[in-house]
Structure formats: structure tokens, C-alpha cells
DRENZAVEX-928886 format. One record per residue (C-alpha): residue number from 1; residue in three letters; chain; y, z, x. Coordinates in steps of 0.02 Angstrom, whole numbers, plus 50000, padded with zeros to 5 digits. Layout:
DRENZAVEX-928886
i->NUM&aa->Ala&ch->A&Y->Y&Z->Z&X->X .
...
END
This chain:
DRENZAVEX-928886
i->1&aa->Unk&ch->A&Y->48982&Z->49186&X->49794 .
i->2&aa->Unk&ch->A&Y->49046&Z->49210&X->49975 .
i->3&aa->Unk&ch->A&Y->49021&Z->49378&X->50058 .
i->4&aa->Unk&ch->A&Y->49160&Z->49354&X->50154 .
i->5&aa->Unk&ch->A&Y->49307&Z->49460&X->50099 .
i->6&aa->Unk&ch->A&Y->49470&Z->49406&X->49998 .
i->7&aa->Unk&ch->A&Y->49566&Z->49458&X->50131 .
i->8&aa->Unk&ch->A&Y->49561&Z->49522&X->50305 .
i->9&aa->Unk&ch->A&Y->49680&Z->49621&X->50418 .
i->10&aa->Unk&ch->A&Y->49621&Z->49631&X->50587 .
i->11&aa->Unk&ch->A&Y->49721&Z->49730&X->50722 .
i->12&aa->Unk&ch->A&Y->49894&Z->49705&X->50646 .
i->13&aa->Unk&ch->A&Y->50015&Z->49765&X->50767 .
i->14&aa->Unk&ch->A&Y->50194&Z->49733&X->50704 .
i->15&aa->Unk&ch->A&Y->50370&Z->49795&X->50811 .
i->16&aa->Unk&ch->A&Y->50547&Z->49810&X->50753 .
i->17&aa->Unk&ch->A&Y->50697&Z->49772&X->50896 .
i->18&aa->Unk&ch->A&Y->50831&Z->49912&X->50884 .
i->19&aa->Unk&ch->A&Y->50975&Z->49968&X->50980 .
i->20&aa->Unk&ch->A&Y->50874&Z->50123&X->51038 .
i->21&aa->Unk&ch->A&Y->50716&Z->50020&X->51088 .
i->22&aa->Unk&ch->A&Y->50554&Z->49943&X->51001 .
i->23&aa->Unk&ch->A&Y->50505&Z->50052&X->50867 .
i->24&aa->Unk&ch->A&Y->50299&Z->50046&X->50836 .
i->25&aa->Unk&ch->A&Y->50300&Z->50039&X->50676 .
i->26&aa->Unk&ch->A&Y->50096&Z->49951&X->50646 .
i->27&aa->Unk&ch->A&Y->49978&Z->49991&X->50802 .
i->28&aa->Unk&ch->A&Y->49821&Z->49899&X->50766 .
i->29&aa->Unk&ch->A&Y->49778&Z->49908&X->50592 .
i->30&aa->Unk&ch->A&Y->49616&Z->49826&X->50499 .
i->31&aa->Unk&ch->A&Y->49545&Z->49841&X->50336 .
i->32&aa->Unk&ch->A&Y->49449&Z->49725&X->50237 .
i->33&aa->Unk&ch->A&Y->49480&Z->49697&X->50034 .
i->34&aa->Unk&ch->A&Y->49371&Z->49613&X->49914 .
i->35&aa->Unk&ch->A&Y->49403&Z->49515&X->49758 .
i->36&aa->Unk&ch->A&Y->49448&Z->49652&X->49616 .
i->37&aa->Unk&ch->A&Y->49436&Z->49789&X->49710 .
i->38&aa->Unk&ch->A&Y->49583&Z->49936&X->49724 .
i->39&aa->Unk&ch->A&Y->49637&Z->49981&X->49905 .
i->40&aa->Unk&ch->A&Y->49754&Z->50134&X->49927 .
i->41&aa->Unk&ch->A&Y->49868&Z->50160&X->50082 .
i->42&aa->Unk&ch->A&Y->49949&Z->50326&X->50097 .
i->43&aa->Unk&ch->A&Y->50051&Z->50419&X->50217 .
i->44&aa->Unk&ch->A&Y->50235&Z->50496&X->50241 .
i->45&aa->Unk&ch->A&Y->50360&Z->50408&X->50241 .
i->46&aa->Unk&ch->A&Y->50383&Z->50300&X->50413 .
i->47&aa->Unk&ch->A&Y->50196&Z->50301&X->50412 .
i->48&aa->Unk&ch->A&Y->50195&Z->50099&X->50432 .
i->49&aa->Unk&ch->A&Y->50112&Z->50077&X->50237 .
i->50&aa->Unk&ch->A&Y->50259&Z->49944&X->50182 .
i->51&aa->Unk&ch->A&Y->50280&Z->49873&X->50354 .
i->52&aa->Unk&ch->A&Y->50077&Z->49836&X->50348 .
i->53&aa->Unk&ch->A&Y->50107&Z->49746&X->50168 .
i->54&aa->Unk&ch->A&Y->50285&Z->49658&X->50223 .
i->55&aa->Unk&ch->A&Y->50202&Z->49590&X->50388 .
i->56&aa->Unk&ch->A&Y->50040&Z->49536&X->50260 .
i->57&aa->Unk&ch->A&Y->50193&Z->49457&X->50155 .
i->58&aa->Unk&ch->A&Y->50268&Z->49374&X->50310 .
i->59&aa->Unk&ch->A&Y->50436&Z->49452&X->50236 .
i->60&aa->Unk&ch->A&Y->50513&Z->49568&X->50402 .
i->61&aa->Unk&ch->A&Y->50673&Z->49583&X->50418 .
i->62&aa->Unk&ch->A&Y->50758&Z->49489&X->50574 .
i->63&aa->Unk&ch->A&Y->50724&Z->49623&X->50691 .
i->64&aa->Unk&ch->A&Y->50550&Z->49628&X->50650 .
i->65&aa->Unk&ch->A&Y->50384&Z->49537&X->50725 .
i->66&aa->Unk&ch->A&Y->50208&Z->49535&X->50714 .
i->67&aa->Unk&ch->A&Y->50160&Z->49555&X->50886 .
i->68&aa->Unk&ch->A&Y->49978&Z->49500&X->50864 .
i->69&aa->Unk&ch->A&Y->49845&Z->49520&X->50758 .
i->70&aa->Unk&ch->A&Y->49759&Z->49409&X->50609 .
i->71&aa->Unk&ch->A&Y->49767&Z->49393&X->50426 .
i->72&aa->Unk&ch->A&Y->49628&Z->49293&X->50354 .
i->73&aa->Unk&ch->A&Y->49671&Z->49251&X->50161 .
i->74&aa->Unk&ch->A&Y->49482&Z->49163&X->50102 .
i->75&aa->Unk&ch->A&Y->49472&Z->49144&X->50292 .
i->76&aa->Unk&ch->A&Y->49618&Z->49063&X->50352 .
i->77&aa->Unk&ch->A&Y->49728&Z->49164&X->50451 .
i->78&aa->Unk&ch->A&Y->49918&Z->49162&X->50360 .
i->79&aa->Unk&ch->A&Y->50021&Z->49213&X->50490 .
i->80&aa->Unk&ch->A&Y->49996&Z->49038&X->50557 .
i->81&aa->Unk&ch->A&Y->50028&Z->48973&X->50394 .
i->82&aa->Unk&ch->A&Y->50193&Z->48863&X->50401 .
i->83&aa->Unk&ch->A&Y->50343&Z->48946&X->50296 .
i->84&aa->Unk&ch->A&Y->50361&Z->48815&X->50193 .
i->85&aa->Unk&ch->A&Y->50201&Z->48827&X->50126 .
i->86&aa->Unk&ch->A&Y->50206&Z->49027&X->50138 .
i->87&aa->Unk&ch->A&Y->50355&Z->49002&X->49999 .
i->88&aa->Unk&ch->A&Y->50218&Z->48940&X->49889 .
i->89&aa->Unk&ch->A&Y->50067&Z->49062&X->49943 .
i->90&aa->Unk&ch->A&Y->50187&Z->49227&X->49889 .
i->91&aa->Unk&ch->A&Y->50189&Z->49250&X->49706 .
i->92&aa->Unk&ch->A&Y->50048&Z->49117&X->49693 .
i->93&aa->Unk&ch->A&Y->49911&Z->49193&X->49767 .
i->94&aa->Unk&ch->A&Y->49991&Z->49352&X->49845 .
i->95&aa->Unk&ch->A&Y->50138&Z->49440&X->49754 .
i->96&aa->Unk&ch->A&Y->50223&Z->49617&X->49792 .
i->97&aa->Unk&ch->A&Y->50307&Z->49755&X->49666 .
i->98&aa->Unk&ch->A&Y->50436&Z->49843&X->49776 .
i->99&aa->Unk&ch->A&Y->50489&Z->50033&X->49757 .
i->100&aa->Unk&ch->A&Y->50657&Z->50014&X->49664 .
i->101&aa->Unk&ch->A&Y->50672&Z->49864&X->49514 .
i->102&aa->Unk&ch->A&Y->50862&Z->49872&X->49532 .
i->103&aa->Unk&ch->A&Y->50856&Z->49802&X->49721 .
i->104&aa->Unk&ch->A&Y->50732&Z->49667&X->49666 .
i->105&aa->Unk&ch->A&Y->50815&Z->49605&X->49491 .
i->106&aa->Unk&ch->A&Y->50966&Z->49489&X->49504 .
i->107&aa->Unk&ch->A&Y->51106&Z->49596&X->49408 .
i->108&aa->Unk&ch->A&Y->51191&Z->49429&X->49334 .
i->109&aa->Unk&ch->A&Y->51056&Z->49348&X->49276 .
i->110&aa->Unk&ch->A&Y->50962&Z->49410&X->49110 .
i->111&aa->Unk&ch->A&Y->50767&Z->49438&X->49126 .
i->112&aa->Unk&ch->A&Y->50724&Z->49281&X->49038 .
i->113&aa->Unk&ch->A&Y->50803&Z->49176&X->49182 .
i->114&aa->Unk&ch->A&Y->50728&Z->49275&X->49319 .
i->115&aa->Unk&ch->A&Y->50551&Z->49254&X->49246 .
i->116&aa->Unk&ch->A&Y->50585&Z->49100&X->49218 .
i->117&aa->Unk&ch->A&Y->50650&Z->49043&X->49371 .
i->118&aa->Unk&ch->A&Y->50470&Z->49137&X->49457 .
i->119&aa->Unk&ch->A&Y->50341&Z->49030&X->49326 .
i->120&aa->Unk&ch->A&Y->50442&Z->48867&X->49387 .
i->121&aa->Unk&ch->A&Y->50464&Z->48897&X->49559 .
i->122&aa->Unk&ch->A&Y->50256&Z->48906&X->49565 .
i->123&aa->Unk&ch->A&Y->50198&Z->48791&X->49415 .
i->124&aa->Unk&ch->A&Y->50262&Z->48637&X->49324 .
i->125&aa->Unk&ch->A&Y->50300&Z->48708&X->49167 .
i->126&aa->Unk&ch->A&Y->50449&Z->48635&X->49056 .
i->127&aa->Unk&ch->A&Y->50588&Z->48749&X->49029 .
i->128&aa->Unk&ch->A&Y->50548&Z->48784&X->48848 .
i->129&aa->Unk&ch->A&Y->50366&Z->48819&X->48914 .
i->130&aa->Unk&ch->A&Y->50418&Z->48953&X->49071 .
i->131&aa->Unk&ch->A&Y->50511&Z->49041&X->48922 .
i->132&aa->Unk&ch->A&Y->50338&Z->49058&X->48818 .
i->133&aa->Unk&ch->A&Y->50245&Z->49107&X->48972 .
i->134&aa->Unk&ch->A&Y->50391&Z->49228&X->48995 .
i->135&aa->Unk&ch->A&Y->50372&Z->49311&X->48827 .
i->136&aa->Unk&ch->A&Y->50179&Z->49309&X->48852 .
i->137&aa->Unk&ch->A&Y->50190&Z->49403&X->49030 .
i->138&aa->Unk&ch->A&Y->50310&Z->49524&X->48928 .
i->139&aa->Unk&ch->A&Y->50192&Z->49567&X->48774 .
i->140&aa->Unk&ch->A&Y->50056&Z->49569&X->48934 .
i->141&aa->Unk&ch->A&Y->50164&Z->49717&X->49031 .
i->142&aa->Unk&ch->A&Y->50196&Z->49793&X->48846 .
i->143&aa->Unk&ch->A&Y->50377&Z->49758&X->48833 .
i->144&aa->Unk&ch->A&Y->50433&Z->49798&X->48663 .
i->145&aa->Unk&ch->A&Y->50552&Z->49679&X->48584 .
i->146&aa->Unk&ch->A&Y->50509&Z->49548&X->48703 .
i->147&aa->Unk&ch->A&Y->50622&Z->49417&X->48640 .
i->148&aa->Unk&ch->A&Y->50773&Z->49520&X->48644 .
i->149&aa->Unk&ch->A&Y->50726&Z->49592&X->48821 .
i->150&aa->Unk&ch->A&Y->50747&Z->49395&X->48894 .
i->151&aa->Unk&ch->A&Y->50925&Z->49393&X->48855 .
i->152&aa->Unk&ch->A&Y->50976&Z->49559&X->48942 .
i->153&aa->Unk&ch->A&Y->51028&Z->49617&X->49105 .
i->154&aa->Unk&ch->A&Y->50932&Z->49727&X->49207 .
i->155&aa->Unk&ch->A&Y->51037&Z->49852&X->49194 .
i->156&aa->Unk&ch->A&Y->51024&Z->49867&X->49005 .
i->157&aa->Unk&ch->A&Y->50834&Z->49924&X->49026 .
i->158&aa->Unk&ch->A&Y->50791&Z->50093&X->49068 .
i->159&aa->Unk&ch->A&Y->50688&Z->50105&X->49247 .
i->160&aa->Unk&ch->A&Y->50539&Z->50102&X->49157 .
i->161&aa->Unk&ch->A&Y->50583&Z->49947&X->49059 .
i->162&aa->Unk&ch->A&Y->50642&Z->49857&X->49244 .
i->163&aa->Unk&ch->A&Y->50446&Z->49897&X->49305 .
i->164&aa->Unk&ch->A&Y->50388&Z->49852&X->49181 .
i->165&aa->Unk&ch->A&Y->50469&Z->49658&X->49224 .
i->166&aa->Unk&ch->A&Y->50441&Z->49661&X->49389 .
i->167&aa->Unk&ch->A&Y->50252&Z->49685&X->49363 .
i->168&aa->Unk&ch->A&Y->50266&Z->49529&X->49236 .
i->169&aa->Unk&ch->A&Y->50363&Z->49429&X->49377 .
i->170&aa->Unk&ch->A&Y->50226&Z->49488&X->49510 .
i->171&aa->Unk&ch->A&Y->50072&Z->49435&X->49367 .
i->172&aa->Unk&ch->A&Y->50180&Z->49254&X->49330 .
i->173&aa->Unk&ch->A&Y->50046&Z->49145&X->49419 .
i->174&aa->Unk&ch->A&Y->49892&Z->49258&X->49407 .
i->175&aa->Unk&ch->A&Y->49907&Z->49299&X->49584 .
i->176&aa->Unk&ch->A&Y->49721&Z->49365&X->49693 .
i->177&aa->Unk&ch->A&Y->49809&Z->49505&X->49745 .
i->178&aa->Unk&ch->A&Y->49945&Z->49612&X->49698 .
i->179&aa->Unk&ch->A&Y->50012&Z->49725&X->49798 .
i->180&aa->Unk&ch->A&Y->50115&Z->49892&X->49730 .
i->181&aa->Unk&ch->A&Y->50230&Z->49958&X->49881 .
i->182&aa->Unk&ch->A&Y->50281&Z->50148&X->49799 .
i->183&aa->Unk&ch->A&Y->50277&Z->50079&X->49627 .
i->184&aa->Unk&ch->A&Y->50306&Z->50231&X->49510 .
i->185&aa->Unk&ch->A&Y->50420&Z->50332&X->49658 .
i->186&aa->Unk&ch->A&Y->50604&Z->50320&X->49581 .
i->187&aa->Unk&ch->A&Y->50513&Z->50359&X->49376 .
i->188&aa->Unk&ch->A&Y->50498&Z->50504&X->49298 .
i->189&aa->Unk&ch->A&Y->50327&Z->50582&X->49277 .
i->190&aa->Unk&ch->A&Y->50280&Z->50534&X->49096 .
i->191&aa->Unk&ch->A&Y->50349&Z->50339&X->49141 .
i->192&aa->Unk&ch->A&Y->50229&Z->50342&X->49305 .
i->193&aa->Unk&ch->A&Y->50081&Z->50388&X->49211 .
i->194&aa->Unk&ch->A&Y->50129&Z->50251&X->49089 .
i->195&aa->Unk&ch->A&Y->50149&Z->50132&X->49221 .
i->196&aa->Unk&ch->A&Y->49989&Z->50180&X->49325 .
i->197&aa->Unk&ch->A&Y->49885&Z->50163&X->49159 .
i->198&aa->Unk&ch->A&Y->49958&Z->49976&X->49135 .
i->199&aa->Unk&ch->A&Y->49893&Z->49919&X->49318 .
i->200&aa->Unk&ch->A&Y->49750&Z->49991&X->49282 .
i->201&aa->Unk&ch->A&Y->49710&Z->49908&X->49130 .
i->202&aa->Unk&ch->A&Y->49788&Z->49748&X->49201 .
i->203&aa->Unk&ch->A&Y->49676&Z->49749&X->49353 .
i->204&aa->Unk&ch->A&Y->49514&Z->49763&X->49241 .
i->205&aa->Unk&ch->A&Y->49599&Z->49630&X->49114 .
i->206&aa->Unk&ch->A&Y->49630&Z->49498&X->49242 .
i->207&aa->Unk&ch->A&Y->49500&Z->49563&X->49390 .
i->208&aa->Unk&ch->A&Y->49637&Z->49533&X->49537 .
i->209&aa->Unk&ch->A&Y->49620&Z->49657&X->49676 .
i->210&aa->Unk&ch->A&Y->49785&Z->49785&X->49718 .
i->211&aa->Unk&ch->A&Y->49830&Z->49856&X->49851 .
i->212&aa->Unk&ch->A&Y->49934&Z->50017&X->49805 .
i->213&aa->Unk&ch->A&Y->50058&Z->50102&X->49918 .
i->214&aa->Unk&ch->A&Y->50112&Z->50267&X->49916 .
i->215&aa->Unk&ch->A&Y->50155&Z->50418&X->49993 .
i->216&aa->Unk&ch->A&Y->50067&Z->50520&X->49835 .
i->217&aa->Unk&ch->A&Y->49878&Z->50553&X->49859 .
i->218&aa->Unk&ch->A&Y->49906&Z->50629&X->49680 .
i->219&aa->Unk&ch->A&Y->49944&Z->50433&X->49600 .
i->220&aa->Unk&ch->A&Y->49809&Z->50349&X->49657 .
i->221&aa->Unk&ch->A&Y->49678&Z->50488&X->49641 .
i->222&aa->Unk&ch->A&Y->49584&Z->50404&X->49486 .
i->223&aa->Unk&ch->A&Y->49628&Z->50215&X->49529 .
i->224&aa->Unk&ch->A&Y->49573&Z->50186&X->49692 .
i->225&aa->Unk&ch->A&Y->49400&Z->50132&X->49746 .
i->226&aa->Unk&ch->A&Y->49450&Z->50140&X->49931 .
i->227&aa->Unk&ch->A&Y->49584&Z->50253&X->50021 .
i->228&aa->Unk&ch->A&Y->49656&Z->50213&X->50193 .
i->229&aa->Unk&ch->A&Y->49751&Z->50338&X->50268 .
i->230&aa->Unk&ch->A&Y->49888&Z->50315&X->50389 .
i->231&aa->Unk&ch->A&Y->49987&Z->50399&X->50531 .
i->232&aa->Unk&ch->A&Y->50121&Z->50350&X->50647 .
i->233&aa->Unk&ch->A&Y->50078&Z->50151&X->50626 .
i->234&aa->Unk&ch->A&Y->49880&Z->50190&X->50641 .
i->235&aa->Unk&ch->A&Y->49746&Z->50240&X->50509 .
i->236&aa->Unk&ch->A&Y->49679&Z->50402&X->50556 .
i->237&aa->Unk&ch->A&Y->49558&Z->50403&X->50411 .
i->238&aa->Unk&ch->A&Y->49472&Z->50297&X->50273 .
i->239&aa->Unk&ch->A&Y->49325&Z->50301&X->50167 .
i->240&aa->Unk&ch->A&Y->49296&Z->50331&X->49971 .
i->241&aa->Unk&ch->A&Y->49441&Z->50401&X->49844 .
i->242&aa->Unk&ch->A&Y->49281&Z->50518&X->49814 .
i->243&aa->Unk&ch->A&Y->49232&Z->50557&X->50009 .
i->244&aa->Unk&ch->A&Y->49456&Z->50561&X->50053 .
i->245&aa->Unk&ch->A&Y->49475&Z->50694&X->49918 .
i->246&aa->Unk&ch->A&Y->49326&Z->50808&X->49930 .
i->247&aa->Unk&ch->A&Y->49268&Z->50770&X->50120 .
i->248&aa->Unk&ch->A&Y->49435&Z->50762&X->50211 .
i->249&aa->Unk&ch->A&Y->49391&Z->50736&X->50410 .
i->250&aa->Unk&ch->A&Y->49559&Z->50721&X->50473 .
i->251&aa->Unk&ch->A&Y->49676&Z->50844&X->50487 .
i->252&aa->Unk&ch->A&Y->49812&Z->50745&X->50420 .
i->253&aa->Unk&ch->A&Y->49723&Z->50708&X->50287 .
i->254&aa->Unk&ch->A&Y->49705&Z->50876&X->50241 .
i->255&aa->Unk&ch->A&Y->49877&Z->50926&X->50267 .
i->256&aa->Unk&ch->A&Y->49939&Z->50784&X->50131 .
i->257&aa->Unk&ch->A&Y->49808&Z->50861&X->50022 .
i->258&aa->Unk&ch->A&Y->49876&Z->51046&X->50040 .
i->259&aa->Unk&ch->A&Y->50041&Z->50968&X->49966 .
i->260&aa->Unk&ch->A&Y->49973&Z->50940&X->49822 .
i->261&aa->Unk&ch->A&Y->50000&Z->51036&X->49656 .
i->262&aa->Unk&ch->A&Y->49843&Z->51123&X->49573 .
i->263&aa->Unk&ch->A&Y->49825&Z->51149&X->49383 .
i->264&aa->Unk&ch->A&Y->49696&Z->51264&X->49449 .
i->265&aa->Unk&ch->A&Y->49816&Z->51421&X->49530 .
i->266&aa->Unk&ch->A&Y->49997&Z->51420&X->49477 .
i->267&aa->Unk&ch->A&Y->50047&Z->51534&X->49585 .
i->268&aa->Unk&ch->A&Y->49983&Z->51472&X->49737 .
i->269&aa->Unk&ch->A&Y->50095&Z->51389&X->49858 .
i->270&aa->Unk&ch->A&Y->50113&Z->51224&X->49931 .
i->271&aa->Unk&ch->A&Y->50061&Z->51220&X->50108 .
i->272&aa->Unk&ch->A&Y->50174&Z->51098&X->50201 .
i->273&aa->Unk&ch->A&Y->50136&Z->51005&X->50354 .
i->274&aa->Unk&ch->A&Y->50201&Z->51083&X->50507 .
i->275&aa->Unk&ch->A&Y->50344&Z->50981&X->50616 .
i->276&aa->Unk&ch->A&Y->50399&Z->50843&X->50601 .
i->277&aa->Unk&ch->A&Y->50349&Z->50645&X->50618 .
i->278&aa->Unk&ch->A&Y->50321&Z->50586&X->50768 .
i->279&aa->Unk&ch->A&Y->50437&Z->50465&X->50862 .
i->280&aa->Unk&ch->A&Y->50391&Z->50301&X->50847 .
i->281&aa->Unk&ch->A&Y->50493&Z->50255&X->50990 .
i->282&aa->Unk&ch->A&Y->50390&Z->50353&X->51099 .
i->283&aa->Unk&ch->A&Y->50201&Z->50335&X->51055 .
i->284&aa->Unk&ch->A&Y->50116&Z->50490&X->51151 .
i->285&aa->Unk&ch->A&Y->49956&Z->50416&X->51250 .
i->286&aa->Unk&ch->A&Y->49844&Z->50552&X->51127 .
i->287&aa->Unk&ch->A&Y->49824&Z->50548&X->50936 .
i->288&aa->Unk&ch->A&Y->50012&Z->50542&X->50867 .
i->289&aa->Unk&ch->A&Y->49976&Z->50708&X->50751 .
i->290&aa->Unk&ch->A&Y->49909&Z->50811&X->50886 .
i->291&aa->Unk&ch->A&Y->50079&Z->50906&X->50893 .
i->292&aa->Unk&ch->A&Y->50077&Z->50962&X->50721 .
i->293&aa->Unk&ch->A&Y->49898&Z->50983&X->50716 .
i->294&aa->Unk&ch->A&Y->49838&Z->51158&X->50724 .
i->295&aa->Unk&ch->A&Y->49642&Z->51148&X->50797 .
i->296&aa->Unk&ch->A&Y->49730&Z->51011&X->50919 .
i->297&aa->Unk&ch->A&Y->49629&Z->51018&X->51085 .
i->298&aa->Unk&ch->A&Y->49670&Z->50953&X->51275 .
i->299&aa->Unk&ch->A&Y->49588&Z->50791&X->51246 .
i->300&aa->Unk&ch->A&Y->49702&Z->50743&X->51092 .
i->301&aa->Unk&ch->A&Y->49840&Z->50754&X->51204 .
i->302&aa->Unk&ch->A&Y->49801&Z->50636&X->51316 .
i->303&aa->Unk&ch->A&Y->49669&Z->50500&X->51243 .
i->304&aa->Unk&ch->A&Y->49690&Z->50403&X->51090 .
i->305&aa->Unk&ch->A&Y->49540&Z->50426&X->50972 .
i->306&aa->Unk&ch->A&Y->49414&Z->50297&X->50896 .
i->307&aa->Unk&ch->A&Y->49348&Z->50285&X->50714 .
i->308&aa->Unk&ch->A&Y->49194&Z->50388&X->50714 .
i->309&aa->Unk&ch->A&Y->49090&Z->50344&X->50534 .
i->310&aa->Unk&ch->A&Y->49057&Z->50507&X->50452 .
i->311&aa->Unk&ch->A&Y->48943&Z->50435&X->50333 .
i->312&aa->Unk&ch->A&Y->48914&Z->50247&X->50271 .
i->313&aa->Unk&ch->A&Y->49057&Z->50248&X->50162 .
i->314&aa->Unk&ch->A&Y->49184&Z->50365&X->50255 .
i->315&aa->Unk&ch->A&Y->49278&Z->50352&X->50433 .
i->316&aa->Unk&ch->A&Y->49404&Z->50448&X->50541 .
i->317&aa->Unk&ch->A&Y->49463&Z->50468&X->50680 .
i->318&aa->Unk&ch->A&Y->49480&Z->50623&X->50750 .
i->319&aa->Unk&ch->A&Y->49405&Z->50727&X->50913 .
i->320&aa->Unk&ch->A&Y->49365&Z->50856&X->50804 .
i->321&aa->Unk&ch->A&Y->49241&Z->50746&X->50717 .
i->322&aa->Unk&ch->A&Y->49144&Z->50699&X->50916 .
i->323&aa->Unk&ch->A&Y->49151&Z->50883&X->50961 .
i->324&aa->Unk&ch->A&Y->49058&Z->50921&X->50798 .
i->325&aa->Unk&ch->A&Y->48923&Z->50792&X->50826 .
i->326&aa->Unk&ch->A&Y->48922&Z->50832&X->51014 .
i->327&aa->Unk&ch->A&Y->48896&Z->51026&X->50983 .
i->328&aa->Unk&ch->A&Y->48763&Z->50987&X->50833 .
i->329&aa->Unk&ch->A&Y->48667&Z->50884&X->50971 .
i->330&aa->Unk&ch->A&Y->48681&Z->51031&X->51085 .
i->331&aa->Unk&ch->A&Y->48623&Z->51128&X->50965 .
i->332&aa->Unk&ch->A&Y->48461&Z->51031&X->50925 .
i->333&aa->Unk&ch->A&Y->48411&Z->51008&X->51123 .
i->334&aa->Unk&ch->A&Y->48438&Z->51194&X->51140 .
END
């Protein structure tokens, strides 16, 4: 087998035109992700996490561009792919769960059709054989009453129910990848667990590789076997779900991780980050969190910083991180 990686992103830079400039939204972003494997991207909102899988997906809106950058797929860079044959690389090889079902699912067409209409677009099954492969993908997702779900409308399914489909849609043709952009966001807690557990068991079932977006550390604590984590368009730190959770290097990082809730102490409270995001209108020359970051020093102000490996399977980038190396040298000269 090849050692080169399923896919590739390698300085992704991606713009949006507005009427109050060129918003930054992806400044040079690269990861690598193998066959089976589970990549998390996290951040706040405005972070760049969907914009990274849309410009992946080739599917901007008008206003939007990949500026430069590559996105090898087996090797072969797909944002020189021709759209015509991009039309048949999504959902084939590449497919994408978005946040809300309701935005995604045609309201006058029942399920059946839709899934229907996604096995045929991609394969050439019969009609009477996209409607089998419909009812399997539905048992797959663990849609109950499967037969009776294909002649409803989306909105006679609860928003549980509506996931549920648009993961079977997104699994129609087996893709390599799938990739989850805020997946579980508009369900309730019990119905996110639910639907976590199901990609989970999915992804070992049919060995594709996901890449899950979210803005929840907390969802993708136990699923993940790589975390990236982003800031302002850039990834400020990446390494291990393991190293992310219990060796946080960034201060960012940390901050997202003070959010969270412990079982631990009930009664302690939730630190939130301090300000607010930064503009991405007006990229500061420094690290972009070095206004809301409290151990910020004169350097971070003024010079962007480089990944700096904290250990083989952990990186960051953060002064903080140099000075600590650069003082522990000191230290062992003196």
C-alpha cells in the first residue's frame, strides 16, 4: 500500500469579496489525512473550519475563492479538477453532512426520492434498484420503519430522524471520506450522543476516514485520532486527541478547554475566553489571539509565529512554546 496520504491540504488560503473588503477567512492551512483515520477541526465560530472543508468541496459561494494552495486527493490536486468532473468526485469519493438537515433536504420531495435521486446521480442503478439501496442505507443509519420513512417529507421526521438521512445520502456511494461540518449542533444532547455513536460505528464498519467539524472539543473528545485546532483562518495547534486534551500548548487551546463542563466540580465555573474574535478584515502582522491572550508578549504583536513540534506527535504554534525551549537552553549552558 502507498504511504502517500488519502488526501492532502497544503497551504490553503481561501478569500471572500465583500462590500467592506476581502475577508481572510483560510490563511495557509495544511494537514495531511490517511485512509480510515478521524481528523477533528475545532474552533469558534468564524474560525475558517467550514470554509477549509467548502474550499476542499470546491462548493464557495460566488464571492468566494481559493486564492492558492493545493489539494491532492490520491495525489492529484482537485482544485484543478474540471467541474464537470468535480460533480461526479462529491458524493462519490468525497461527500459532506452540513450543520442543519432542513437547509440540505428538499421540503417537496419525500426521502425516498432524494436518496434516490443521490444513488443515480453517481451509479447506474435502475429505479427499482436506487429504492433497495435506499432502504439498505436507511436500516445502515438505523432508521426505524424504513419503508414508511421513503414516502415522507422531511419535515415529518424529527431532527434526529433528518440526520439520520443525510448521513445515508452522504454514505450512498461509499464515499473515502466523509466529512461532518457541525453535525450534532442544532440536536439535543441525548440525539447527539446517538448520532456520534452511529459515525463511529459506521467509520469502523466501512473504514472511510472523517473529517469532523465542530466548535465542541467536548464531541469529538473520544472519536478523534487527530485534532487540529484553528484560529482566525490559521491552525494554531495540532497533535493527538490525547496530547490536545491533556498537553494543551496554545493558549487558545486552553481557553476552549476552560469552556468546557466538568462532571468532576459542579460548582465550578466556566472560564470564558476574554474579547472578542478577531477581525478578519484586518489580519494583525502578530499571532491573531495575542489580544485576548493573557501571557501575550511584544513579539506576538508584531511577528506571526511558526509551528514549533512539541513532541513527535504534537505541534503549536505559539512564542510561548520558543521562549520555553530558549530559556531551558539557557538554563543548561548556565
Amino acid at each position: 500500500m502507498s504511504d502517500t496520504p488519502l488526501l492532502q491540504v497544503k497551504n490553503l488560503t481561501t478569500s471572500f469579496v465583500t462590500d467592506s473588503g476581502e475577508v481572510h477567512a483560510v490563511n495557509g492551512v495544511s494537514f495531511n489525512l490517511d485512509r480510515g483515520r478521524v481528523l477533528g477541526i475545532v474552533g469558534e465560530s468564524g474560525s475558517g473550519k467550514s470554509v477549509t472543508a467548502y474550499s476542499i468541496m470546491r462548493i464557495l459561494s460566488d464571492n468566494g475563492r481559493v486564492e492558492s494552495g493545493q489539494v491532492l486527493f490520491e495525489g492529484k490536486d482537485i482544485l484543478q479538477t474540471p467541474e464537470s468532473e468535480m460533480r461526479q468526485f462529491r458524493g462519490e469519493r468525497i461527500s459532506i453532512i452540513f450543520q442543519d438537515p432542513m437547509t440540505s433536504l428538499n421540503p417537496v420531495f419525500t426521502v425516498g426520492s432524494q436518496l434516490s435521486e443521490a444513488i443515480r446521480l453517481h451509479t447506474d442503478r435502475t429505479r427499482a434498484q436506487a429504492k433497495a439501496r435506499a432502504l439498505e442505507l436507511l436500516r445502515l443509519v438505523g432508521v426505524n420503519e424504513p419503508d414508511k420513512r421513503l414516502r415522507q417529507y422531511p419535515h415529518q421526521l424529527s431532527g434526529g430522524m433528518r440526520q439520520r438521512v443525510m448521513i445515508a445520502m452522504a454514505l450512498a456511494c461509499e464515499p473515502d471520506i466523509l466529512i461532518a461540518d457541525e453535525p450534532t449542533t442544532a440536536l439535543d444532547v441525548t440525539i447527539q450522543a446517538q448520532i456520534l455513536e452511529l459515525m463511529r460505528s459506521l467509520q469502523k464498519q466501512l473504514g472511510m476516514a472523517i473529517i469532523m467539524i465542530t466548535h465542541d472539543l467536548g464531541v469529538i473528545a473520544e472519536m478523534c485520532d487527530e485534532i487540529i485546532v484553528m484560529y482566525a483562518g490559521r491552525i494554531c495547534e495540532r497533535g493527538t486527541a490525547e496530547e490536545i486534551f491533556y498537553n494543551p500548548r496554545h493558549a487558545y487551546t486552553k481557553g476552549l478547554l476552560r469552556s468546557i463542563p466538568r462532571m468532576t466540580d459542579v460548582h465550578e465555573k466556566l472560564v470564558p475566553i476574554a474579547g472578542s474574535p478577531v477581525d478578519l478584515l484586518n489580519l494583525p502582522e502578530g499571532c491573531a489571539f495575542a489580544s485576548r491572550c493573557d501571557h501575550a508578549m511584544r513579539i506576538c504583536l508584531s511577528e506571526l509565529p511558526q509551528e514549533l513540534p512539541i513532541n513527535d506527535d504534537h505541534l503549536a504554534s505559539c512564542w510561548l512554546n520558543v521562549k520555553l525551549v530558549y530559556d531551558e537552553q539557557k538554563r543548561e549552558v548556565g
